[in-house]
N, CA, C and O atoms as a DFTB+ gen file, in Angstrom:
220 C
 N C O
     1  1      36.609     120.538     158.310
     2  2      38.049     120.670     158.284
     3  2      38.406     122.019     157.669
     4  3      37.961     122.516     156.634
     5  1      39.294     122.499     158.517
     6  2      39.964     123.948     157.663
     7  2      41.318     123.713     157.425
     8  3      42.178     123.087     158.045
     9  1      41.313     124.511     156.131
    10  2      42.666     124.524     155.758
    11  2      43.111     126.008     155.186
    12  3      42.586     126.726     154.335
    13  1      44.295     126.175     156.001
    14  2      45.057     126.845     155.921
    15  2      45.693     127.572     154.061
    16  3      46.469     127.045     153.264
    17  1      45.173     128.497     153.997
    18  2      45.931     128.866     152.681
    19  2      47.137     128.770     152.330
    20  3      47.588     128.157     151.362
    21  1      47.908     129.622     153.432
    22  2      49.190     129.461     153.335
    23  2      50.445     127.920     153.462
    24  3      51.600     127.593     153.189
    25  1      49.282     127.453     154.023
    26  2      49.741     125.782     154.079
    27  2      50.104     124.912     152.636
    28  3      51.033     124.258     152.162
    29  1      48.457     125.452     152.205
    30  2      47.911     124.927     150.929
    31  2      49.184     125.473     149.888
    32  3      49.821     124.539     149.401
    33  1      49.629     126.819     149.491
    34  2      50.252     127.364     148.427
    35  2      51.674     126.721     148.820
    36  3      52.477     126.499     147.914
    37  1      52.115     126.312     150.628
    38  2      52.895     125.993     150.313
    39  2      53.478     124.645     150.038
    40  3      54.647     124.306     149.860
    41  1      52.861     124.268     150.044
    42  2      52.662     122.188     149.209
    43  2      52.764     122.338     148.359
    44  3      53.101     121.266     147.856
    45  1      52.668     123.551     147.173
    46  2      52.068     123.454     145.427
    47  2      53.701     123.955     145.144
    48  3      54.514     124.575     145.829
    49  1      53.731     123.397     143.875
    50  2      55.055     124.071     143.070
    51  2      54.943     124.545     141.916
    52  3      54.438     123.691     141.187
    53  1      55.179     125.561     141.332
    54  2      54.687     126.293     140.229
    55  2      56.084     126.241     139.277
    56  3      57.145     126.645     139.753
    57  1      56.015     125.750     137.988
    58  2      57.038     125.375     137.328
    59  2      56.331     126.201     136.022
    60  3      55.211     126.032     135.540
    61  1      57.526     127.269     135.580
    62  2      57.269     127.835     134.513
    63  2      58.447     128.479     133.785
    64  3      59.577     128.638     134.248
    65  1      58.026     128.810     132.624
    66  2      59.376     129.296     131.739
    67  2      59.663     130.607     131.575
    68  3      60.610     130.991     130.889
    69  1      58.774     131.463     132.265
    70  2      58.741     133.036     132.215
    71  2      58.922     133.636     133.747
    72  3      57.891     133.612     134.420
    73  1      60.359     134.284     134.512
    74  2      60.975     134.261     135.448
    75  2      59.788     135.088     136.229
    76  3      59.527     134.714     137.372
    77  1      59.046     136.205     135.667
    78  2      58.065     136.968     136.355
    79  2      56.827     136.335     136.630
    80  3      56.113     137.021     137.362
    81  1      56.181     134.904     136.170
    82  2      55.299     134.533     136.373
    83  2      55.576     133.658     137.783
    84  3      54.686     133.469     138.612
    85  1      57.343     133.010     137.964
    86  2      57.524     132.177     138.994
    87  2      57.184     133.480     140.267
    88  3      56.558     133.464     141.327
    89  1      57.957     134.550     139.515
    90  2      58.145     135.314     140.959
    91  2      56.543     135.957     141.131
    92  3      56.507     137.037     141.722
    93  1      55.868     135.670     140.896
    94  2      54.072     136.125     142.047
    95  2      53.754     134.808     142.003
    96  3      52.603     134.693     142.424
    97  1      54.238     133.696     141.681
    98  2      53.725     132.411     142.348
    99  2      54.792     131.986     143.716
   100  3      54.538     130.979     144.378
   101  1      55.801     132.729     143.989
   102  2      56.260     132.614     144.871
   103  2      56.045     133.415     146.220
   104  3      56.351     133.032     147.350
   105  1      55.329     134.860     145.779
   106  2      54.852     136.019     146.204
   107  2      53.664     135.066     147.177
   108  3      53.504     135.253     148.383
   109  1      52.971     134.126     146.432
   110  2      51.995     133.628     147.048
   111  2      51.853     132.452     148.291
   112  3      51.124     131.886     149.106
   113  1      53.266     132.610     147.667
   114  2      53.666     131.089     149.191
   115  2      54.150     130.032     148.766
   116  3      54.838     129.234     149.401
   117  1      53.697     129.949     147.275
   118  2      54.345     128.718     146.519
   119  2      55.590     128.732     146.121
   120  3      56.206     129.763     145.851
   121  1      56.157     127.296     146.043
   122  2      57.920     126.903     145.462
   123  2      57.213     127.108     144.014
   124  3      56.227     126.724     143.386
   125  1      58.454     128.040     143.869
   126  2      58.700     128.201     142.343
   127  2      59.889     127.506     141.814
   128  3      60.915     127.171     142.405
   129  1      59.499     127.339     140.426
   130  2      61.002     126.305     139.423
   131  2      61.254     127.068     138.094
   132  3      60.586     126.518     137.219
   133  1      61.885     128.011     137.650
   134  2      62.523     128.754     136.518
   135  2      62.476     127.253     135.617
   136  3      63.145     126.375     136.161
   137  1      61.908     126.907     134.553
   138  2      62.661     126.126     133.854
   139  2      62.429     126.515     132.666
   140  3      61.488     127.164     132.209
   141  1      63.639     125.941     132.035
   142  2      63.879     126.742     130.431
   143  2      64.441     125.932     130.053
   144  3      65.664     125.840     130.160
   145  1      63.254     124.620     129.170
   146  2      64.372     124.014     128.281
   147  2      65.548     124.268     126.923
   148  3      66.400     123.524     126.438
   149  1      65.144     125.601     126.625
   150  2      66.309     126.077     125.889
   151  2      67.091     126.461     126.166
   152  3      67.840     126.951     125.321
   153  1      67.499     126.493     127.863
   154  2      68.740     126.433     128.041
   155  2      69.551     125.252     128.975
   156  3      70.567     125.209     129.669
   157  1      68.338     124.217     128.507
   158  2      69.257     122.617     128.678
   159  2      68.374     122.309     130.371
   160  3      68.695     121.288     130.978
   161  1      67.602     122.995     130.819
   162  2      67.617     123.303     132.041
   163  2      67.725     121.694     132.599
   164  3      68.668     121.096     132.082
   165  1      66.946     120.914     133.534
   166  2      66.856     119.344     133.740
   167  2      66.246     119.304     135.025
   168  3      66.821     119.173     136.106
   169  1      64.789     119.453     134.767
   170  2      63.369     119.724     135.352
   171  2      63.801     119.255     136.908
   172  3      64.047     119.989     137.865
   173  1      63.817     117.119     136.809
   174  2      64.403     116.480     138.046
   175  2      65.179     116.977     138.763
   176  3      65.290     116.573     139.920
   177  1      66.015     118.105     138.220
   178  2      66.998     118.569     139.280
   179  2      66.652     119.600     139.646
   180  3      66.916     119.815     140.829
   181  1      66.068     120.497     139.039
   182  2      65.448     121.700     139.601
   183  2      64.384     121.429     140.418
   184  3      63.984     122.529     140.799
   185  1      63.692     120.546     140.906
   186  2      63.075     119.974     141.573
   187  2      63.240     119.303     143.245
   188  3      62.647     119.651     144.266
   189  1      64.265     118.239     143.051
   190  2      64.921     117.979     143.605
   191  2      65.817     119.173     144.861
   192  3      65.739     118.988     146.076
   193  1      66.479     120.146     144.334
   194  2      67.106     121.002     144.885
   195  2      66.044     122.248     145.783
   196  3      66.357     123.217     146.474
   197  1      64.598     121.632     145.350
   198  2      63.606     122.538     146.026
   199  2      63.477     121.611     147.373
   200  3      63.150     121.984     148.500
   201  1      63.857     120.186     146.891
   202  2      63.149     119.304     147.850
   203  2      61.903     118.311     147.563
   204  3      61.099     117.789     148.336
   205  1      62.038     118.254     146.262
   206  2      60.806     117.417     145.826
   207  2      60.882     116.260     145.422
   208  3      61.236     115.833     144.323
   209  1      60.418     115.549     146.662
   210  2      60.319     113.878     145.871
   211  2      60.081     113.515     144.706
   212  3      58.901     113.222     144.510
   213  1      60.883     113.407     143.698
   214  2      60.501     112.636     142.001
   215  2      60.870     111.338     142.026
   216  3      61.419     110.920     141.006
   217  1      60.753     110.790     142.689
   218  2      61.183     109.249     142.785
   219  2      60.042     108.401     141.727
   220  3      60.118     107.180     141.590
């Protein structure tokens, strides 16, 4: 079986608190999520608004 890289990075979601680390995980194909709980952020919804099942 082969799999596709670009397939692969884009299934993954990279959730982090430092805006330059989301942006080369997004560079790579992956959904990125800015979150910053010091500024109240609310993970489920930043999530959600990517499209991510948290059920």
């Amino acid at each position: 079986m082969t799999v596709d890289a670009a397939s692969a990075c884009s299934a993954c979601v990279f959730v982090d608190d430092h805006e330059p680390n989301v942006t080369a995980a997004t560079a790579t194909g992956m959904r990125g999520v800015l979150y910053r709980i010091d500024r109240g952020d609310d993970l489920r919804a930043l999530l959600v608004a990517i499209g991510v099942d948290v059920a």
